[in-house]
NUGU-344698 format. One record per residue: residue number from 1; residue in three letters; x, y, z of N, C-alpha, C in turn. Coordinates in nm, 2 decimals. Layout:
REM NUGU-344698
(site NUM,'ALA',(X,Y,Z),(X,Y,Z),(X,Y,Z))
...
REM end
This chain:
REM NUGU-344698
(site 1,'UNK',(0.08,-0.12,0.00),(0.00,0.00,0.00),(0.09,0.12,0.00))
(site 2,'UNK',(0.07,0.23,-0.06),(0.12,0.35,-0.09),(0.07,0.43,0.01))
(site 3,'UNK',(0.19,0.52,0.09),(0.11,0.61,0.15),(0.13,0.77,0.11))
(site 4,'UNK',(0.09,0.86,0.14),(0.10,1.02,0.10),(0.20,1.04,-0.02))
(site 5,'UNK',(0.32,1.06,0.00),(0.38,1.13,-0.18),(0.38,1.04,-0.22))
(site 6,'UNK',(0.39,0.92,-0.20),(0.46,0.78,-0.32),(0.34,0.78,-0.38))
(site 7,'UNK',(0.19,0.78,-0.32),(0.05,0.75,-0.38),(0.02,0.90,-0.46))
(site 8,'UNK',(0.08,0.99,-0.38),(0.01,1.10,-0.52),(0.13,1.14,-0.64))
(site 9,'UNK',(0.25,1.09,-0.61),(0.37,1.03,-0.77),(0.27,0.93,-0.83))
(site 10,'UNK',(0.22,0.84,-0.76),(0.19,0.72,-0.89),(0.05,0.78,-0.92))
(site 11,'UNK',(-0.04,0.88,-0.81),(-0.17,0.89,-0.91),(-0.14,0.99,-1.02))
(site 12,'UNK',(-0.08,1.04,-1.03),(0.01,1.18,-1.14),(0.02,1.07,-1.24))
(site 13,'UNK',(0.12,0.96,-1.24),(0.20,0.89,-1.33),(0.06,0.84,-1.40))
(site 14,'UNK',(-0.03,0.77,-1.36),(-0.11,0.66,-1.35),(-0.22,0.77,-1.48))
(site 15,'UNK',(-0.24,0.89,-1.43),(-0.38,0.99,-1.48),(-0.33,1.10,-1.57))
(site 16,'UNK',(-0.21,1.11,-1.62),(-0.11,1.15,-1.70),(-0.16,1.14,-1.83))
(site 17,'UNK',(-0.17,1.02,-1.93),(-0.24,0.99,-2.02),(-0.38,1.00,-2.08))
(site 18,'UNK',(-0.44,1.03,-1.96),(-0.59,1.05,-1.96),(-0.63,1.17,-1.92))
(site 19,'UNK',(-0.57,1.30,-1.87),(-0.61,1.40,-1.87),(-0.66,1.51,-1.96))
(site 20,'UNK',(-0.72,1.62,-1.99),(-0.68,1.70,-2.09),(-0.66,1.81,-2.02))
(site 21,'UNK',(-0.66,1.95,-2.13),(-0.64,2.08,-2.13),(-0.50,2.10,-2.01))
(site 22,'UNK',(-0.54,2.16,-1.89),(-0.47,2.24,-1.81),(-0.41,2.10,-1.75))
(site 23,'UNK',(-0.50,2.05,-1.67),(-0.49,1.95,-1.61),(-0.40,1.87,-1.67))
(site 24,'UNK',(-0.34,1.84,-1.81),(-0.27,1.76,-1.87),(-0.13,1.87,-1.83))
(site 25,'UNK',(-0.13,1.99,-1.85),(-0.04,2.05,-1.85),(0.07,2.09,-1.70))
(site 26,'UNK',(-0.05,2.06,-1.59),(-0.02,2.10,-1.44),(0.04,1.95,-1.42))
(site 27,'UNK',(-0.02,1.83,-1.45),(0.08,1.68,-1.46),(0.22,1.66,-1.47))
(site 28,'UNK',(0.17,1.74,-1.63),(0.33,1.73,-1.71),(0.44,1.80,-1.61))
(site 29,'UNK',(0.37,1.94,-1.55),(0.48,2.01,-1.46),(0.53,1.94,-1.34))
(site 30,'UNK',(0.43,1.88,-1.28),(0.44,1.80,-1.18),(0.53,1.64,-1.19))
(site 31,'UNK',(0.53,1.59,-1.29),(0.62,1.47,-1.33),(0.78,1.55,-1.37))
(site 32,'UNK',(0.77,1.64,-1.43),(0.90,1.72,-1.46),(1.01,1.75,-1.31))
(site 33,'UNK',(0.93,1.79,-1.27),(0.94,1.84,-1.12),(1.00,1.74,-1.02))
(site 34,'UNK',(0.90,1.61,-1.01),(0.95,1.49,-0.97),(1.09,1.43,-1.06))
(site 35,'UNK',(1.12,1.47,-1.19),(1.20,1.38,-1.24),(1.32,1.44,-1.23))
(site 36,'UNK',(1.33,1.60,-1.17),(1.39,1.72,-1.21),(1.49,1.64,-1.01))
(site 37,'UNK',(1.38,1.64,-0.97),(1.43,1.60,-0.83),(1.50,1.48,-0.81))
(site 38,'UNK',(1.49,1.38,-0.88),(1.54,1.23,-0.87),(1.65,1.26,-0.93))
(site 39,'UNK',(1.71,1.33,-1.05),(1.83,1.33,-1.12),(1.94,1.37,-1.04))
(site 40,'UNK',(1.86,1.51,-1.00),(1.91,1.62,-0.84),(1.99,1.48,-0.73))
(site 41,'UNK',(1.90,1.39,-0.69),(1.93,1.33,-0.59),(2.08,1.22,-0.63))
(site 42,'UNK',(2.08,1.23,-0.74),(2.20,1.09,-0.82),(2.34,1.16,-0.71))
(site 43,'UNK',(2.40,1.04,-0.70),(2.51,1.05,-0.66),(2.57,1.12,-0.77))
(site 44,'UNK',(2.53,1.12,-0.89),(2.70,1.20,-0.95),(2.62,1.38,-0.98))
(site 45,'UNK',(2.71,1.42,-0.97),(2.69,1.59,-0.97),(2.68,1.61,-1.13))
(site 46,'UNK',(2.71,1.56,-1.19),(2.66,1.56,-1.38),(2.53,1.53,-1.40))
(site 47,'UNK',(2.50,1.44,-1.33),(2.37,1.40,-1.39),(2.24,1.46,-1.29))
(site 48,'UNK',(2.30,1.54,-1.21),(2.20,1.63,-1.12),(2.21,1.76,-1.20))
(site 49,'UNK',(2.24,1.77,-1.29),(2.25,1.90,-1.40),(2.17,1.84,-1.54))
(site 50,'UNK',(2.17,1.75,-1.57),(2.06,1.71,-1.68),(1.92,1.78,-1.71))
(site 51,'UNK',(1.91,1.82,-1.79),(1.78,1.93,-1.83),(1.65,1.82,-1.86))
(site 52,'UNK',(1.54,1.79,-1.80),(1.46,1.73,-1.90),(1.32,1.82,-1.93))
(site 53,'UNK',(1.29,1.77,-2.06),(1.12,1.87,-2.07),(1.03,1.73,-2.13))
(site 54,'UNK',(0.89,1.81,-2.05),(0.81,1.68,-2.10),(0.72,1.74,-2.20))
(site 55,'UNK',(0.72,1.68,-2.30),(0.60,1.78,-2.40),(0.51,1.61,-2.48))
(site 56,'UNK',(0.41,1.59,-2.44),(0.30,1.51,-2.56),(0.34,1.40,-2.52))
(site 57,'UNK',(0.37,1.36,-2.41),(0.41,1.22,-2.35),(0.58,1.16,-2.42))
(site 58,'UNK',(0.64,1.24,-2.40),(0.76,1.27,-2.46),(0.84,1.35,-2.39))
(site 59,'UNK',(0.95,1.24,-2.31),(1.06,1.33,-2.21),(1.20,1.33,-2.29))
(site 60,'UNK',(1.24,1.42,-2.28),(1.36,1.43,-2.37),(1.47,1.50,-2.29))
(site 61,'UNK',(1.57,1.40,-2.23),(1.71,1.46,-2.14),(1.81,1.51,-2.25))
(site 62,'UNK',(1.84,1.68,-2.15),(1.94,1.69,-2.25),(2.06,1.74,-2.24))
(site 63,'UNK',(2.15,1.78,-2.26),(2.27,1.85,-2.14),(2.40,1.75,-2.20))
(site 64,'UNK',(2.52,1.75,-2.11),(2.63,1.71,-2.10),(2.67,1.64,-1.99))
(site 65,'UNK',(2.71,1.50,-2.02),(2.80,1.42,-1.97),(2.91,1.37,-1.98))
(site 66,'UNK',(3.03,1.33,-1.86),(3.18,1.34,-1.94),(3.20,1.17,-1.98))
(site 67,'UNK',(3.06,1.06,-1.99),(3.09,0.92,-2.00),(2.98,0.87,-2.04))
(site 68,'UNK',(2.95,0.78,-2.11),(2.80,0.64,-2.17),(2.75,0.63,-2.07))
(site 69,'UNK',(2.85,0.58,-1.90),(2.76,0.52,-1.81),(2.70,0.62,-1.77))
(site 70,'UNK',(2.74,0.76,-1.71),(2.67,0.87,-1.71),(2.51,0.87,-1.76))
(site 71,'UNK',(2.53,0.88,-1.88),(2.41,0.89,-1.98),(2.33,0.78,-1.93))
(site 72,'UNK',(2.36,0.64,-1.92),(2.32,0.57,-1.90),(2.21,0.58,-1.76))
(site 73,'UNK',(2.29,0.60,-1.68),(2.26,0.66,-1.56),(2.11,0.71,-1.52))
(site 74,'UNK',(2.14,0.87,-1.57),(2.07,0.93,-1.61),(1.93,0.91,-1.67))
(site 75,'UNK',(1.95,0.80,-1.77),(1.85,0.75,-1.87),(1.77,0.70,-1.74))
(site 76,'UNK',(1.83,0.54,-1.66),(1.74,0.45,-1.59),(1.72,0.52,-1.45))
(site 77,'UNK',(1.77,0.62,-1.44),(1.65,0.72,-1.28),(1.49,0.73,-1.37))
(site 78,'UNK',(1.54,0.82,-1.49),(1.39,0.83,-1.56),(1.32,0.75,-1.58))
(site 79,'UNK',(1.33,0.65,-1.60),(1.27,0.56,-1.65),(1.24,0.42,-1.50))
(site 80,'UNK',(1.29,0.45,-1.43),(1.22,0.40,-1.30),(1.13,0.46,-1.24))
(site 81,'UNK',(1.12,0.57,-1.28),(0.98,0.67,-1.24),(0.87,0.68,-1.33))
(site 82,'UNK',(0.92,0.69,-1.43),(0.78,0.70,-1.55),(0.71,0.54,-1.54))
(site 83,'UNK',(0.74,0.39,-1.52),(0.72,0.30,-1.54),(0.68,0.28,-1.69))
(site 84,'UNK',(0.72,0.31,-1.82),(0.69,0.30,-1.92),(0.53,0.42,-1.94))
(site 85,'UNK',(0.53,0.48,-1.86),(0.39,0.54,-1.95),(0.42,0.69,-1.99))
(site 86,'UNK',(0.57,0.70,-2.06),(0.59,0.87,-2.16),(0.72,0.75,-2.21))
(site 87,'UNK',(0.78,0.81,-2.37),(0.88,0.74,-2.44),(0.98,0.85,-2.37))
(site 88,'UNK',(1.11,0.77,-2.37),(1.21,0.87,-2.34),(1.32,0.88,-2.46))
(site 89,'UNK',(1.37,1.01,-2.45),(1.44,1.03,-2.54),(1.57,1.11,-2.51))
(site 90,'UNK',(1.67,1.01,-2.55),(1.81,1.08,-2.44),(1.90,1.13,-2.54))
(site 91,'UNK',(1.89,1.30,-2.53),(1.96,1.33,-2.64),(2.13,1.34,-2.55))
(site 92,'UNK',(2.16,1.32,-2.42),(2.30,1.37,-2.37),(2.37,1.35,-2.46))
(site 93,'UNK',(2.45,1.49,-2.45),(2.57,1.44,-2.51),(2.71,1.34,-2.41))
(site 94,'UNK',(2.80,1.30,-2.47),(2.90,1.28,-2.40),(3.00,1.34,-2.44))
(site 95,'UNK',(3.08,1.42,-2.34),(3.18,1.50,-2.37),(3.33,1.49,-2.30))
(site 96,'UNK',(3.41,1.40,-2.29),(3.50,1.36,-2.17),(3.55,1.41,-2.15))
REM end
């Protein structure tokens, strides 16, 4: 059972798809937000600098890393949060 934030992240994640107008848009800010915060928390200070934007069920990281695993990194925080419901799209670069 889910209690207080973990239940209102998954009802966000969960009603994401099905919302419209505003409502779709105050989501979108709200999953950003959460995803903006999980990268924040990474142990590496590169990938707490990753930019993401959510636009049409479509997250797209983007910024600079000095390594693949980096990127990599980066990629699977997002994607442990979304549980498959937005495509991700990792544009990082890698720059060593």
């Amino acid at each position: 059972m889910l209690w207080g934030r973990d239940r209102k992240q998954k009802d966000a994640i969960e009603s994401y798809p099905h919302q419209h107008g505003s409502a779709v848009e105050e989501s979108q800010r709200h999953l950003e937000s959460l995803i903006r915060a999980d990268l924040r928390r990474s142990a590496y200070d590169e990938v707490g600098r990753v930019t993401c934007t959510l636009d049409d069920r479509v997250l797209t990281l983007s910024g600079r890393v000095s390594s693949y695993y980096l990127k990599q990194v980066a990629q699977r925080i997002v994607l442990d949060r979304l549980e498959g419901t937005v495509t991700v799209v990792n544009e990082l670069q890698v720059t060593p």
